[in-house]
MARMI-147122 format. One line per 8 residues: number of its first residue (from 1); their letters; for each residue x, y, z of C-alpha. Coordinates in steps of 0.05 Angstrom, whole numbers, plus 5000, padded with zeros to 4 digits. Layout:
% MARMI-147122
NUM	A	X,Y,Z  ...
//
This chain:
% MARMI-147122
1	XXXXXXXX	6178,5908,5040  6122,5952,5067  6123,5966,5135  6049,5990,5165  6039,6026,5237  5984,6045,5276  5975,6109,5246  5990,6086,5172
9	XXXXXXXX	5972,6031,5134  5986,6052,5063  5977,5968,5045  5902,5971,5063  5877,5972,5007  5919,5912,4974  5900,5882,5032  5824,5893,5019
17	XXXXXXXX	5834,5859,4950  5867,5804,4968  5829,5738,4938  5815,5675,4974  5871,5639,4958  5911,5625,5017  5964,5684,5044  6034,5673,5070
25	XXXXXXXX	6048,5692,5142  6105,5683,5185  6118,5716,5252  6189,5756,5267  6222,5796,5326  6229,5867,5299  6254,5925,5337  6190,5941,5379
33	XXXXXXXX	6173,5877,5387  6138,5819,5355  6121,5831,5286  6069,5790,5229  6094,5789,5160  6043,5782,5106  6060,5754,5029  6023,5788,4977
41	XXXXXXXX	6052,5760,4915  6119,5781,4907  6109,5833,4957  6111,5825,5021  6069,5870,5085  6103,5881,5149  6055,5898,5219  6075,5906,5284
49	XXXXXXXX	6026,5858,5324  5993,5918,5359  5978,5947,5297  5953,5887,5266  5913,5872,5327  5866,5935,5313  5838,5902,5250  5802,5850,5296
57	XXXXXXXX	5742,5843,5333  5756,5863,5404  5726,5800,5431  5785,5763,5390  5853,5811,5402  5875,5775,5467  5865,5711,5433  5894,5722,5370
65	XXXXXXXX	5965,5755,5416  5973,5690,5452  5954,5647,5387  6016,5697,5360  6067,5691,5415  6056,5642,5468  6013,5579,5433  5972,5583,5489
73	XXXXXXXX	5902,5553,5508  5850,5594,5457  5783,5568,5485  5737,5603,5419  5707,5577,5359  5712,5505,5370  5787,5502,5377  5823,5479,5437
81	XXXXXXXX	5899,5465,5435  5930,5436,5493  5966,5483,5539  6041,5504,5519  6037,5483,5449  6023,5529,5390  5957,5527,5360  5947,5487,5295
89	XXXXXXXX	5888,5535,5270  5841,5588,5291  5789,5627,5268  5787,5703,5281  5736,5764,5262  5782,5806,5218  5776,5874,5181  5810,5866,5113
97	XXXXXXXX	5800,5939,5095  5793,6003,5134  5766,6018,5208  5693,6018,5169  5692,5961,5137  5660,5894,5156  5691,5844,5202  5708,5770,5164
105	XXXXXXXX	5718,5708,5197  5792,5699,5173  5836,5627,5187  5900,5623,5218  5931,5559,5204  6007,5558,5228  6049,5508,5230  6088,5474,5296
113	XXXXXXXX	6157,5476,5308  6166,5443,5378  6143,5499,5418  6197,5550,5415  6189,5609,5447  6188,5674,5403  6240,5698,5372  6229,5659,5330
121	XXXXXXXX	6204,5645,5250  6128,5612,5250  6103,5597,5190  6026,5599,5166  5973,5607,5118  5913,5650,5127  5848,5661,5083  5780,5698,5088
129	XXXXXXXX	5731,5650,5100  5677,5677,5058  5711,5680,5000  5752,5616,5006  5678,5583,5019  5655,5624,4956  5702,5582,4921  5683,5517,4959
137	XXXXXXXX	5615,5529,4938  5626,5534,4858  5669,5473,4876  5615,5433,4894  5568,5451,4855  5608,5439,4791  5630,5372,4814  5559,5350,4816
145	XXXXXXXX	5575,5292,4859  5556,5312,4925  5489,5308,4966  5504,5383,4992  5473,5442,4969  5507,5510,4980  5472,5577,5008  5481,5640,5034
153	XXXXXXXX	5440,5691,5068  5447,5770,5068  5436,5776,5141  5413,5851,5129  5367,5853,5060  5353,5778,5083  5374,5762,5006  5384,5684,5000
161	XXXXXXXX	5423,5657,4948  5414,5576,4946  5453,5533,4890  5406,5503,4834  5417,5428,4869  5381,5452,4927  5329,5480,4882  5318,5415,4841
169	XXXXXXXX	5321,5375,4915  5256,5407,4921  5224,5404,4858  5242,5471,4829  5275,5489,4765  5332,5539,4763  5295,5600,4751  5245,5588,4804
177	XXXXXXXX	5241,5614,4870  5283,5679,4840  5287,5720,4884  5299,5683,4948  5292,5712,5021  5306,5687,5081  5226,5699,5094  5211,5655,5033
185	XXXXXXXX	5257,5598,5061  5218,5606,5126  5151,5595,5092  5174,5543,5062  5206,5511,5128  5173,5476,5181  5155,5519,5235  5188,5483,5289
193	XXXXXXXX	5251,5476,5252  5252,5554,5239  5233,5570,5316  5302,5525,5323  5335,5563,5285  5317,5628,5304  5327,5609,5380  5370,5652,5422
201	XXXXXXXX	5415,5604,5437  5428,5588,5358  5434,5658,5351  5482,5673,5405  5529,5616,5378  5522,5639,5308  5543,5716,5334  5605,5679,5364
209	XXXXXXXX	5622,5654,5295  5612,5578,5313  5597,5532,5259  5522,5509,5278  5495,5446,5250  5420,5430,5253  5365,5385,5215  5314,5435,5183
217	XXXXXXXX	5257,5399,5139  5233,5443,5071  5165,5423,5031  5183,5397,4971  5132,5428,4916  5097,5365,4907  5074,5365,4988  5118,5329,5024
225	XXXXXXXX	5181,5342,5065  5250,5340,5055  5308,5338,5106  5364,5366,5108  5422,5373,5149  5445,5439,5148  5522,5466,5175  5528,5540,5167
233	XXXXXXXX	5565,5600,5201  5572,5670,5202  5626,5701,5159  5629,5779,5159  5598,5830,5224  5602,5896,5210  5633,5953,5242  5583,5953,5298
241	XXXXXXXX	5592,5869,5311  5527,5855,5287  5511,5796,5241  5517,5819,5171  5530,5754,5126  5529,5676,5136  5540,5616,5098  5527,5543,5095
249	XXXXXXXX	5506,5475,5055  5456,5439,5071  5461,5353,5064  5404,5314,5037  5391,5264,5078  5350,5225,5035  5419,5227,4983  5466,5200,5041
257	XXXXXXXX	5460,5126,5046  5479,5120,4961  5532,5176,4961  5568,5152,5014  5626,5127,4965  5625,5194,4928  5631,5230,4990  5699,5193,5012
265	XXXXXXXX	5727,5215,4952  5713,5287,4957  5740,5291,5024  5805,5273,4999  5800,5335,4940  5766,5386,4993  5814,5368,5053  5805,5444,5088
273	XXXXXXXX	5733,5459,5062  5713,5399,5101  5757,5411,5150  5686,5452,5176  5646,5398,5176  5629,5355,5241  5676,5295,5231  5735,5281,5255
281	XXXXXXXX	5808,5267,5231  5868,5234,5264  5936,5215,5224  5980,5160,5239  6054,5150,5239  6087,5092,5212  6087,5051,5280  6004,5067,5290
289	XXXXXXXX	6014,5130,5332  5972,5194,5337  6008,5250,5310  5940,5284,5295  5885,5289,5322  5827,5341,5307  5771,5368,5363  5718,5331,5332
297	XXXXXXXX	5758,5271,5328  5772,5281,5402  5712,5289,5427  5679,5214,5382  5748,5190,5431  5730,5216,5495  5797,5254,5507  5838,5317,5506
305	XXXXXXXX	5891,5325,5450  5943,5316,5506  5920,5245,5525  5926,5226,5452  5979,5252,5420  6034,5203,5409  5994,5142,5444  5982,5084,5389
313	XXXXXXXX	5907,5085,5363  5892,5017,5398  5893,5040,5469  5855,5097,5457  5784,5060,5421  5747,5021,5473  5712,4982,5413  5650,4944,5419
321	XXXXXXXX	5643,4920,5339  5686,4915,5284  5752,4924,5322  5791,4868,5279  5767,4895,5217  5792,4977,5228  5862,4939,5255  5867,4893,5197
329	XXXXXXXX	5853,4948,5147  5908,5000,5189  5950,4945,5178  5943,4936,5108  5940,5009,5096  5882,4992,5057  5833,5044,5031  5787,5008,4983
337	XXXXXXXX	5723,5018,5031  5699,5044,5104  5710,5010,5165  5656,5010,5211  5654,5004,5278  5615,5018,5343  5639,5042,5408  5599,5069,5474
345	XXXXXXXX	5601,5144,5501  5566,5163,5564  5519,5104,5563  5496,5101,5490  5529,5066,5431  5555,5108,5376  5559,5082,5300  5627,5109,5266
353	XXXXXXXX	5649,5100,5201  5720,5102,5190  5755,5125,5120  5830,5099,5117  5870,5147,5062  5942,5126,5053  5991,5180,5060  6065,5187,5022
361	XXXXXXXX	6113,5155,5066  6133,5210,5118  6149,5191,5190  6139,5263,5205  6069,5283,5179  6043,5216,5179  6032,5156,5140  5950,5139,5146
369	XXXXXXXX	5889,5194,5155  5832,5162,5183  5772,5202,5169  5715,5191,5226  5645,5208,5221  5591,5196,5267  5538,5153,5230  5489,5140,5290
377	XXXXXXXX	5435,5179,5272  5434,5144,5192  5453,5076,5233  5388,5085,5268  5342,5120,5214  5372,5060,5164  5355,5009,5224  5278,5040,5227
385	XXXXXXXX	5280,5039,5142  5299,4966,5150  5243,4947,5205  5189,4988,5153  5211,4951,5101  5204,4886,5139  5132,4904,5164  5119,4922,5101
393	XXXXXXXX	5132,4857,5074  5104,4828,5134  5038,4864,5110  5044,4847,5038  5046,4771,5042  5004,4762,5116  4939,4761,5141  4939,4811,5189
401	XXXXXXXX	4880,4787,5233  4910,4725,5237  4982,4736,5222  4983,4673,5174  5007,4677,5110  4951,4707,5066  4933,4675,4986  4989,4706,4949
409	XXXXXXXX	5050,4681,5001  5004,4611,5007  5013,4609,4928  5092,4620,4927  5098,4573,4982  5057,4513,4948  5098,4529,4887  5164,4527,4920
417	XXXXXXXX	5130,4455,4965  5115,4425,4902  5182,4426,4867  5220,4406,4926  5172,4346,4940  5184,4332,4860  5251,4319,4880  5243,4268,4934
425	XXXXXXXX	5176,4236,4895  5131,4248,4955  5062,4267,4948  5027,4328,4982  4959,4352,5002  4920,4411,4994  4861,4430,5047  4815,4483,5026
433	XXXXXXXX	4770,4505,5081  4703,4547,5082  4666,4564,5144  4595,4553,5121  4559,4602,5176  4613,4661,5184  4578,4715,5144  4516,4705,5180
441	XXXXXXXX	4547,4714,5236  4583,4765,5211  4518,4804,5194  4479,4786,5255  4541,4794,5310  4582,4848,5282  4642,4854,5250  4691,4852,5313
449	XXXXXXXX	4658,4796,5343  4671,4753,5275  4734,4782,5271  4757,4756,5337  4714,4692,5317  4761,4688,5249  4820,4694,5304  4805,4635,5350
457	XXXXXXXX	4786,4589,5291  4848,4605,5259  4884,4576,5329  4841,4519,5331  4858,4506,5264  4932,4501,5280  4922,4452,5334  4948,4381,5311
465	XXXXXXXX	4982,4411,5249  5040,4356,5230  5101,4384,5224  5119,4425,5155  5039,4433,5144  5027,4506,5130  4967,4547,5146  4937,4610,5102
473	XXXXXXXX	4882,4652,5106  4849,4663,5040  4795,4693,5048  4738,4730,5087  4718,4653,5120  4773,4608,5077  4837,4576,5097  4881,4533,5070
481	XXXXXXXX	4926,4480,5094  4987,4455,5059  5011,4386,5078  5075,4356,5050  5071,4287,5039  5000,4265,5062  4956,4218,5021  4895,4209,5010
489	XXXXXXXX	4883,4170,5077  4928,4220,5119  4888,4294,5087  4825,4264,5093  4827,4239,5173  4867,4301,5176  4800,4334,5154  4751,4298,5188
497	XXXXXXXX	4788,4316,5248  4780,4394,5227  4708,4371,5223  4700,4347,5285  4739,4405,5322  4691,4453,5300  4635,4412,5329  4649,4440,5396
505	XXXXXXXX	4628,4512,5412  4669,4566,5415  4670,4618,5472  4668,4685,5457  4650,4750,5506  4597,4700,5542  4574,4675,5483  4582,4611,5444
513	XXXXXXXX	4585,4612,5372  4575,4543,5331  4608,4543,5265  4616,4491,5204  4669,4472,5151  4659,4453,5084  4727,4420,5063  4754,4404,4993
521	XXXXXXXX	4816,4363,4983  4868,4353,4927  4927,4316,4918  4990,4318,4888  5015,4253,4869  5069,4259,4816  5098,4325,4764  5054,4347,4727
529	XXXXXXXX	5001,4393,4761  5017,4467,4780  4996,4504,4837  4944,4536,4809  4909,4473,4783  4922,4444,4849  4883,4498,4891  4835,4499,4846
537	XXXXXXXX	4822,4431,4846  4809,4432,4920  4777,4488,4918  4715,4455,4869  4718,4396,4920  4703,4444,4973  4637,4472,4933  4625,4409,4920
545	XXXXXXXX	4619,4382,4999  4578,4460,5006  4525,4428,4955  4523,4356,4994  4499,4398,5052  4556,4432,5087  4598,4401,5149  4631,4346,5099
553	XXXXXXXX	4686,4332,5060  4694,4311,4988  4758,4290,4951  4769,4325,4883  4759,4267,4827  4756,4283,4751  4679,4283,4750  4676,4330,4803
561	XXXXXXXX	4726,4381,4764  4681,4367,4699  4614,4388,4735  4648,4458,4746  4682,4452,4669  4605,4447,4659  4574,4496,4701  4638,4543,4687
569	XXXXXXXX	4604,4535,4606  4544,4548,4622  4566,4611,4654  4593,4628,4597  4540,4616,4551  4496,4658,4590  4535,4717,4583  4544,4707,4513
577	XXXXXXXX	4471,4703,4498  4457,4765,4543  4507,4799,4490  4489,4773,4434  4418,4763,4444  4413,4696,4426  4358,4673,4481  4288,4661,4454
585	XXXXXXXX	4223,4643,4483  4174,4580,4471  4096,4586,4483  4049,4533,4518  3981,4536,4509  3935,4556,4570  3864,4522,4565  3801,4538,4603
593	XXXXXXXX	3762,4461,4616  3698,4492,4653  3654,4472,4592  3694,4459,4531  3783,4465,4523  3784,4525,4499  3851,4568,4485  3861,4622,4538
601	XXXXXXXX	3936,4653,4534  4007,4617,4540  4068,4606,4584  4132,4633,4554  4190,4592,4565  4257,4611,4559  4302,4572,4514  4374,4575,4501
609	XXXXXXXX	4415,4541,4443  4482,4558,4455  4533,4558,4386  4582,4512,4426  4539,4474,4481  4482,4460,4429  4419,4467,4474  4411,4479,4555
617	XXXXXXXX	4355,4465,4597  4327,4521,4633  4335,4477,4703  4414,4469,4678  4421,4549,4672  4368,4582,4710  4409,4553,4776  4473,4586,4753
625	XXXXXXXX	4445,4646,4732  4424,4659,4797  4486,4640,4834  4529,4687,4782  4468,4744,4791  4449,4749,4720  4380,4731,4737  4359,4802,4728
633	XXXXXXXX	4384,4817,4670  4356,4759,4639  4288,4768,4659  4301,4841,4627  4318,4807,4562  4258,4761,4566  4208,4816,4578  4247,4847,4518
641	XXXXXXXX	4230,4783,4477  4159,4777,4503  4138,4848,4484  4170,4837,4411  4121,4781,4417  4061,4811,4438  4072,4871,4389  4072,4829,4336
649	XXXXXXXX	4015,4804,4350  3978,4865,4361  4002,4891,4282  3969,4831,4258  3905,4840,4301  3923,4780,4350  3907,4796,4424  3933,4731,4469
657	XXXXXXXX	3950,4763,4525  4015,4730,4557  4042,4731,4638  4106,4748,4657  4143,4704,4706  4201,4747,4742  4252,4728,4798  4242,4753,4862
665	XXXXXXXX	4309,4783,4860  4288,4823,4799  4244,4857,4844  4288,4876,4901  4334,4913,4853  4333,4982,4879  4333,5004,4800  4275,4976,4784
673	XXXXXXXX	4225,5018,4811  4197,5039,4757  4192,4967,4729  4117,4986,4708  4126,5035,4666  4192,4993,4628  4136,4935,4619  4096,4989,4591
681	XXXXXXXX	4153,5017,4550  4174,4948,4514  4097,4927,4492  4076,4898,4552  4004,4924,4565  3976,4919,4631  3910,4875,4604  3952,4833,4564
689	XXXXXXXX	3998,4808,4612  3996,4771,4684  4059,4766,4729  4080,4706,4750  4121,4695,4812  4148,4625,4842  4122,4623,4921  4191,4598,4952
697	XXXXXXXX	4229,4668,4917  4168,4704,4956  4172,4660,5029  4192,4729,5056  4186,4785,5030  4224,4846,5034  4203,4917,5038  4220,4936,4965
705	XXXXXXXX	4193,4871,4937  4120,4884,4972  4127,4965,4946  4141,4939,4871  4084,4890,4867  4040,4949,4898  4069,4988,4834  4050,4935,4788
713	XXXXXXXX	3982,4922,4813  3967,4996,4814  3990,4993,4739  3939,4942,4724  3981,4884,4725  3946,4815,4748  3994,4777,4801  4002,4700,4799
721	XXXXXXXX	4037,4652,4852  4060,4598,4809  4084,4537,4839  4036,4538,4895  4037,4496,4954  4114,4491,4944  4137,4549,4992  4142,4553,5068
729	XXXXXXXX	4082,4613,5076  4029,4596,5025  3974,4628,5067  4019,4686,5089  4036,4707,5016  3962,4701,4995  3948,4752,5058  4007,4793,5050
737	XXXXXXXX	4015,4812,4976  3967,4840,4920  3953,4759,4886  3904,4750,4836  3918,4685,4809  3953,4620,4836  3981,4555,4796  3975,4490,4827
745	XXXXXXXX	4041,4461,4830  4056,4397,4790  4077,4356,4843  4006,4356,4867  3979,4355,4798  4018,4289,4788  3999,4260,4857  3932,4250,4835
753	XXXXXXXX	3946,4186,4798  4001,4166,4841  4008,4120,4897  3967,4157,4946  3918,4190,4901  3858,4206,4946  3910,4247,4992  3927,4288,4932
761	XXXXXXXX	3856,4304,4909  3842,4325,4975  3900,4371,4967  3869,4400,4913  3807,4406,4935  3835,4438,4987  3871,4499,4951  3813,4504,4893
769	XXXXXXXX	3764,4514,4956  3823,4566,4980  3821,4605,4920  3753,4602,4913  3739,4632,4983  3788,4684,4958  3761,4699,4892  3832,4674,4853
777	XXXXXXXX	3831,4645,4786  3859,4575,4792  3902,4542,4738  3930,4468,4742  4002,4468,4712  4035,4405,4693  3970,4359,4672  3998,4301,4635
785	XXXXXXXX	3952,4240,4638  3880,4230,4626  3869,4218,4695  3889,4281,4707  3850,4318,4671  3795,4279,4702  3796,4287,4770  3820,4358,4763
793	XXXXXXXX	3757,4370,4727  3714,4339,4769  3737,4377,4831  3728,4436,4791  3784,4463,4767  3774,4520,4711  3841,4523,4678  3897,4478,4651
801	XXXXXXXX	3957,4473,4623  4007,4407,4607  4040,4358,4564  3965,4323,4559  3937,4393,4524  3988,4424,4492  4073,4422,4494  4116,4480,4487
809	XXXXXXXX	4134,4505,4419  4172,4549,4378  4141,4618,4362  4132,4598,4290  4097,4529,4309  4050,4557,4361  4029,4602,4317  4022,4558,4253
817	XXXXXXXX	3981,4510,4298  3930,4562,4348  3937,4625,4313  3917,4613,4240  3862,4643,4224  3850,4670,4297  3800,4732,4317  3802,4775,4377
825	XXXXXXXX	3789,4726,4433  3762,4752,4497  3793,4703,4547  3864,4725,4582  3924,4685,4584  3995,4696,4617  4072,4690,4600  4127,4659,4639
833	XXXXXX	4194,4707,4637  4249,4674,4668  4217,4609,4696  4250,4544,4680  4182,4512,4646  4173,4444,4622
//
């Protein structure tokens, strides 16, 4: 046995080598006084304590002589043992090597034998701390079933060394980030996090050896941040007693709540490495005493180690929740999952989770660890997580103006309704509700007036609602109201009521706002029908009372749903002929009457023979079309057909000039400025063609309507107001836009030989004296009957077109029948793009 003094230590050097695996120590009464004996291996090193109290920190020698001799209170690094017992464990700043060499934070663990005093044999363990957590680390890490990622930090070079999980935690591979510093980590860090760190308190603790634990949040590469919570110390000072090197792991926090299992069971296989964690343990005997009880563990209790020891674990938990289940499973010894419970501490309730780990039976060192770990701060985060989610779903499936459920929740609800009423063969009701006003006011009050307009119709709504009825906003103005076993009798005075609620004002900010439904209703009466059909039966009734004039309601019926079948065809025929071109136009002739008929131009019409509708009238589709917006791009296609037309004409030395009839809404498309030089572009020549225009699309004209006309004028294009007399400003378009021809609508045409006939000629009298005044050409449209043609004559009129003269025809016909044989005429005439026609 070697035996070292003050003055020799000839075992330095082993000492300096030894590894991290626990060393042997046992204190004995030698000749001077109290000695420590040392196992290296076989060997064994023998100190006098003096001696060996030179190779620690100053701050720690009177600590480590009464940790030695008299087990006595040792108030440093986190360890308290009562007073006149020997200390379990403590951790000292030791010099394994010569007076030079760095100081490592070395453990004492000893073991208690009833508090004799010395002489006497005490056994222990010790072990560098660096090195055994060295060893911890490459424990962890090759486990690869823990949430912690292991570091460590050069405290001189600021070299950081951080395990590859940590890397990948942030989106990094394993050679990236290489090499690390201590600078780089604090780039990375939030600033706030590293002012924490770098605090003076934080740094006084971490001088005193203390294990520090903190949250710290790192940006992962793609952006965001990820927290950790981070448990480090410093391991070696050097000579001096500065800082030289620290460790720690850091704890993913978003890896917590699913390793939770995995993390029980490493405890068990890394009982002393985790021993530095922030949890606490206490063992039990075999009749439920506290033999053990660590400071952590103490401190979640609210008491010293005195005031537990030996007391049964039941008086010492004051246990709000789960207090049956932790005493059930202590019973039962059983281990197969946590116990949690919740207990309060100086005013706030704390979340613990208890692990239960059976021991061999030993009435001595216990039969049952319980494992304790605060869990308030996850208990809470994993509350908020919960409420998130909830809102989230809250947001997913609601309205949130209103708060009622929104189309897609309305839909799984009807579905889940209409099963269960299935069951019980009862029938059910489905309300589908459209304010007929909202977007106007909408546009003309703003959007947070209609918004809290959409919020007190939505309570009115609600008012009355039977039991089990459910309410859903669909839309930007449409509800709909679910109600279980109504009939027809019970939805529809259930809807008239609606009706008649919304007849009284609403108050809003001093104002009153008047709105109107438009309410469709379906019913269920039997299986058979899905949801879907369902709401979209009512939802065609509802169109259905918008077209009878608004403020109604309709009940779906099967000729209702086939109207829409219908229009919903004829939808689709017009977008197949847009693609496939399959639209084509028929000619009427155009005849001046001043002194002989005589040919003068032609009205296209547009005509559309669909492959599976057969044909459609123009006043079937033209309606639709402009409800679906296609409008435009029709009339685009019929100028496209019209300047084949008129092309073809001019290569075989034909000029019948032709007039193009477009929508209104074809000229307020902002892209169609240059709609001139397009007409242009396609064969439509200025002196060849008039534009025709219907005087209700024109009652008010818009900015860009009045600038595109100008365009068109200035091109050389004539302007014609067909269907005039029809609109609500007939003077005020003649005055306000660049006219050069009007039509005399039909209705007055066919007045003339109706039952009030000499009202109607003085109608047209009227206009032709109008035009005449204005220097417009006049044409009669619609001239069917002899009489007719008669008075219309005799009043003057120059042109006219009709049944009576001439009815529309195919390309091939009109030509066949005026064109044969035709020279250049000098008259004008005009083509109709886009107009319904006769």
């Amino acid at each position: 046995m070697a035996v070292c003094n003050p003055r020799s230590e000839p075992a330095s050097g082993v000492l300096a080598l030894a590894c991290a695996a626990a060393m042997p120590w046992r204190l004995q009464t030698g000749p001077a006084g109290p000695q420590i004996v040392l196992g290296l291996g076989a060997e064994e090193i023998t100190f006098d304590l003096p001696t060996f109290a030179t190779r620690f920190h100053p701050d720690d020698r009177n600590d480590l002589r009464r940790f030695m001799t008299a087990g006595g209170d040792i108030p440093r690094l986190g360890l308290d043992p009562p007073h006149g017992l020997p200390a379990h464990g403590a951790l000292f700043r030791m010099r394994w090597g010569g007076a030079d060499e760095d100081y490592i934070l070395t453990c004492f663990q000893a073991a208690d034998e009833g508090g004799e005093p010395l002489p006497r044999k005490v056994p222990g363990r010790l072990f560098r701390l660096d090195a055994a957590l060295h060893v911890a680390r490459s424990t962890l890490e090759s486990a690869g079933m823990t949430p912690t990622s292991c570091w460590s930090v050069d405290l001189r070079s600021g070299a950081l060394s951080v395990a590859d999980s940590w890397k990948e935690r942030l989106g990094y591979g394993p050679d990236d980030l290489e090499p690390l510093t201590h600078d780089d980590w604090a780039r990375m860090s939030h600033p706030g996090d590293v002012a924490g760190f770098e605090a003076p308190e934080m740094q006084a603790r971490l001088n005193r050896g203390e294990l520090v634990q903190y949250l710290s949040r790192s940006r992962h590469r793609a952006g965001h941040w990820v927290s950790f919570l981070s448990f480090c110390r410093v391991v070696r000072w050097d000579a001096a007693g500065e800082m030289r090197f620290m460790m720690g792991c850091d704890l993913d926090m978003t890896a917590v709540s699913t390793l939770e299992g995995a993390l029980a069971r490493e405890r068990d296989r890394l009982t002393t490495i985790l021993d530095a964690l922030p949890n606490g343990k206490i063992v039990l005997d075999a009749h439920d005493r506290v033999i053990f009880c660590n400071p952590e563990a103490c401190a979640l209790i609210g008491a010293g180690l005195a005031e537990i020891t030996g007391r049964p674990l039941a008086e010492l938990l004051t246990i709000e929740e789960g207090r049956a289940d932790l005493f059930s499973a202590i019973e039962d010894c059983e281990a197969s999952h946590p116990v949690r419970i919740s207990l309060r501490r100086a005013g706030r309730l704390r979340m613990l989770q208890v692990d239960l780990v059976p021991l061999p039976i030993d009435t001595e060192n216990g039969r049952l660890l319980l494992s304790i770990s605060d869990i308030t701060g996850l208990h809470e985060l994993r509350q908020q997580l919960e409420q998130s989610i909830e809102n989230a779903r809250f947001i997913a499936t609601h309205d949130l103006m209103t708060g009622l459920p929104d189309r897609y929740l309305m839909m799984r609800l009807l579905g889940e309704k209409l099963t269960e009423l299935d069951r019980e063969g009862r029938p059910m009701a489905v309300l589908c509700i459209d304010f007929d006003n909202f977007r106007l006011i909408n546009d003309t009050l703003g959007h947070e007036t209609a918004d809290q307009l959409i919020k007190s119709a939505a309570k009115r709504l609600e008012q009355g609602l039977p039991e089990g009825a459910i309410l859903a906003r669909t839309g930007e103005g449409d509800f709909v109201i679910l109600l279980p076993g109504a009939d027809a009798l019970a939805a529809e005075s259930r809807s008239w009521e609606i009706v008649r609620a919304f007849a009284r004002p609403m108050r809003l900010q001093r104002r009153q706002c008047f709105l109107t439904v438009s309410i469709g209703v379906a019913l269920h009466i039997g299986p058979g029908s899905c949801a879907e059909a369902l709401l979209r039966n009512a939802d065609m009734a509802m169109h259905q009372s918008k077209s009878r004039g608004r403020n109604t309601v309709t009940l779906f019926s099967p000729e209702i749903g086939a109207q829409f079948e219908r229009r919903t065809a004829v939808a689709q025929a017009l977008h197949r002929a847009l693609e496939e071109g399959s639209f084509e136009l028929h000619l009427q002739p155009k005849f001046a009457v001043e002194h002989e008929v005589r040919l003068i131009g032609a009205e296209a019409l547009l005509r559309l023979t669909d492959a599976e509708l057969g044909p459609i009238s123009p006043a079937e589709f033209i309606p639709v079309a402009e409800v679906d917006g296609l409008v435009s791009a029709i009339d685009l296609e019929v100028m496209r057909l019209a300047g084949e037309i008129l092309n073809g004409w001019a290569g075989r030395g034909i000029c019948l000039p032709l007039a193009v009839n477009i929508n209104a809404t074809t000229l307020d498309e902002p892209g169609h400025a240059d709609l001139a030089d397009r007409l242009m572009q396609i064969g439509l020549e200025p002196e060849q063609v008039t534009i025709e225009l219907t005087e209700t699309g024109l009652a008010a004209p818009g900015m860009r309507q009045r600038r595109n006309l100008e365009r068109l004028r200035d091109a050389g294009y004539k302007i014609a107001i067909d269907d005039f007399g029809t609109g609500q400003s007939a003077l005020g378009v003649l005055q306000s836009l660049p006219v050069a021809e009007i039509k005399i609508d039909r209705s007055f045409v066919r007045g003339l030989d109706g039952p009030e006939p000499a009202r109607a000629r003085a109608l047209v009298r009227a206009i032709l004296a109008m035009a005449g005044a204005l220097d417009l050409r006049t044409i009669a449209e619609g001239v069917e009957t002899e009489a007719q043609y008669r008075v219309l004559k005799e009043e003057g009129c120059p042109a006219m077109q009709g049944f009576l003269l001439g009815r529309p025809l195919s390309l091939r016909s009109f030509e066949a029948r005026y064109l044969a044989g035709m020279q250049r005429p000098r008259a004008v005439a005009a083509v109709d793009v886009g107009g319904s026609g006769a």
